[in-house]
Phi, psi and omega in degrees: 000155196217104175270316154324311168289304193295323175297340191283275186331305177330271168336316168300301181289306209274324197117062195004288148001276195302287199313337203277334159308324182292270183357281181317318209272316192316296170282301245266345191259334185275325175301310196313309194311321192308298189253034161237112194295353170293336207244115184298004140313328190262005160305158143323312189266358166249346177322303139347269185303342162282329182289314165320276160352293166354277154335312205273292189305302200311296161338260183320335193301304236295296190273310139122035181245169193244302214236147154212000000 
């Protein structure tokens, strides 16, 4: 997962704006997934890698910037 090239690509199509709504909707799907142990985000070996994603929408909802 590359959460930047898709917000950037996002961004491109959409519109700052939109993308930054995408974002927000986004994380809130990933803490659920995170933390329901049925759904293989809350695996070891993807957990990581959802929490990072995480980071990145949360990030960008929050500031509304792509690199930091």
């Amino acid at each position: 997962m590359n959460e930047r090239l898709r917000l950037k690509t996002l961004c491109s199509r959409d519109g700052i704006k939109t993308t930054r709504e995408w974002a927000k909707a986004t994380a809130i799907a990933y803490r659920l997934y995170i933390s329901d142990s049925n759904h293989y985000a809350s695996q070891p070996d993807w957990r990581p890698l959802f929490d990072k994603s995480l980071r990145e929408l949360t990030m960008f909802a929050d500031t509304w910037v792509l690199d930091s």
